[in-house]
C-alpha positions in Angstrom: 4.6 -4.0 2.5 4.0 -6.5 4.7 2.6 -7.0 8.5 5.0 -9.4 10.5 2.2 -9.9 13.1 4.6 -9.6 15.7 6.9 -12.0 14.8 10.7 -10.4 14.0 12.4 -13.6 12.5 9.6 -13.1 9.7 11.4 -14.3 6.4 9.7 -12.5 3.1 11.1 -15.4 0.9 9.3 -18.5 3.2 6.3 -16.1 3.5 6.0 -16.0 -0.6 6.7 -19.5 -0.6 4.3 -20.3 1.4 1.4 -18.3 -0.5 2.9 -19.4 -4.1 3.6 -23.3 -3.0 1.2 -24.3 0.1 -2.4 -24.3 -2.0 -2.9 -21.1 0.5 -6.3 -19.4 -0.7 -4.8 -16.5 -1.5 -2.3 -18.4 -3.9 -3.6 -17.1 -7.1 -3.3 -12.9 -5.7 0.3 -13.9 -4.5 0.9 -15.2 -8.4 0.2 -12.2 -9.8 1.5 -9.8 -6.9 5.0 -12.1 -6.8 7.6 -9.4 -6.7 10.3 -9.1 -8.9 13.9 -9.6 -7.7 14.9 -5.9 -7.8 11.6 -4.6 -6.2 11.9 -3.2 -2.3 10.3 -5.1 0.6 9.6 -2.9 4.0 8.1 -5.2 6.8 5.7 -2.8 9.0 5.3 -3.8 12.6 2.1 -2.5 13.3 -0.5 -0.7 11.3 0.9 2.0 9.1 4.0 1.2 6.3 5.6 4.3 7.9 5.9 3.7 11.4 9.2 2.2 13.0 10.1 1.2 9.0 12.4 2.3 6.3 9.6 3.6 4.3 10.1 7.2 4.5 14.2 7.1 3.6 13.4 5.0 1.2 10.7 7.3 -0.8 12.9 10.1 -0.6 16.2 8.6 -2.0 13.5 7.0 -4.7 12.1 10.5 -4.9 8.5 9.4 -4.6 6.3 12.2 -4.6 3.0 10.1 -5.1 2.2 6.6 -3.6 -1.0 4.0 -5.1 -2.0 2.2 -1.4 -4.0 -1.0 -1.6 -4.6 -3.6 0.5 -5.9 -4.8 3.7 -7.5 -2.9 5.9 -9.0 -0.2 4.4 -10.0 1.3 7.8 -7.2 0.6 9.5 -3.4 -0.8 7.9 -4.1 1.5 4.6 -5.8 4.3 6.7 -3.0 4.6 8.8 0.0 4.6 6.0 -2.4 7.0 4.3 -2.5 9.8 7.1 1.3 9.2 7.6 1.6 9.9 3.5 -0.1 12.8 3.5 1.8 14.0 6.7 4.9 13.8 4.5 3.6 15.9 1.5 3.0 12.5 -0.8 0.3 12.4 -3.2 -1.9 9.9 -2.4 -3.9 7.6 -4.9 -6.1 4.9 -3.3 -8.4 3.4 -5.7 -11.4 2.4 -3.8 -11.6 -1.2 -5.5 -8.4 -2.6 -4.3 -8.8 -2.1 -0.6 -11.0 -3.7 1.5 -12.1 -4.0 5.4 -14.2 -6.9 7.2 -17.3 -4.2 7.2 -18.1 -2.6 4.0 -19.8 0.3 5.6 -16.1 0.9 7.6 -14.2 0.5 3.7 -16.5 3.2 2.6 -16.2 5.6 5.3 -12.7 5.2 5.4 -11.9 5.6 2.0 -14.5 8.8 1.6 -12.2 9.9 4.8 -8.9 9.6 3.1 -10.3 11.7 -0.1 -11.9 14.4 2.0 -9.6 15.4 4.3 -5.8 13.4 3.2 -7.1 14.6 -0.8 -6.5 11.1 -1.9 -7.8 10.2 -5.5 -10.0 7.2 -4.5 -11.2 6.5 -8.5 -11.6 2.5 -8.9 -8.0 1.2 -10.4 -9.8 1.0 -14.3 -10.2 4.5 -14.6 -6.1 5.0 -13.7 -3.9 6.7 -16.1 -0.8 5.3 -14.2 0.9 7.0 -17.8 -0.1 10.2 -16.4 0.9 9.5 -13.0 4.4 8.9 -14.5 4.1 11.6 -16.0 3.1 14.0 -13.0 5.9 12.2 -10.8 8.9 13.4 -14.0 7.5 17.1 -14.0 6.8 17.7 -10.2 9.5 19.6 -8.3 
């Protein structure tokens, strides 16, 4: 996902260009993160992935019954798709060392937030079994 900021013409392929070609500090995550040409892009308008987007349809013609959310803002952008998630009966996983805020103290708040009351699984990404998450997603109804 990815916040337009406001601006509608927003174009994902300059945008990746730019972070892959422009010596952006970011350019080594955007390396690694580059999508590949059959993954789904859903621009978000404001703060949650859910809101005014095609996320929702889109998880239940996938038939998504658990998201991983990372990113930027812990305490606000994945806070926000998080409470939407949970609204919609997905199983949330949110490991707690792949999101980040400007103020530590708000990351951890917000993260011990979304495991107490959204039940998110906030264990740090190494201790994953994404194997059994696959496995979880094939058995659930």
């Amino acid at each position: 996902m990815n916040d337009n900021f406001g601006r509608w013409p927003s174009d994902f392929a300059k945008l990746l260009a730019h972070c892959l070609d422009d010596g952006v500090r970011g350019q080594p995550l955007a390396a690694q993160l580059r999508p590949e040409p059959d993954d789904y892009f859903v621009l978000k308008p404001k703060h949650s992935g859910f809101y005014a987007t095609t996320l929702d349809l889109l998880l239940r013609h996938l038939r998504v019954r658990t998201v991983i959310l990372t990113g930027l803002t812990g305490d606000i952008c994945v806070l926000f798709t998080a409470n939407d998630a949970y609204m919609r009966d997905v199983r949330l996983v949110v490991p707690a060392d792949c999101v980040a805020s400007q103020d530590p103290d708000e990351n951890r708040h917000a993260l011990r937030h979304m495991q107490r009351v959204l039940k998110a699984d906030i264990r740090p990404s190494t201790a994953l079994n994404l194997h059994a998450l696959q496995a979880k997603r094939s058995n659930d109804p």
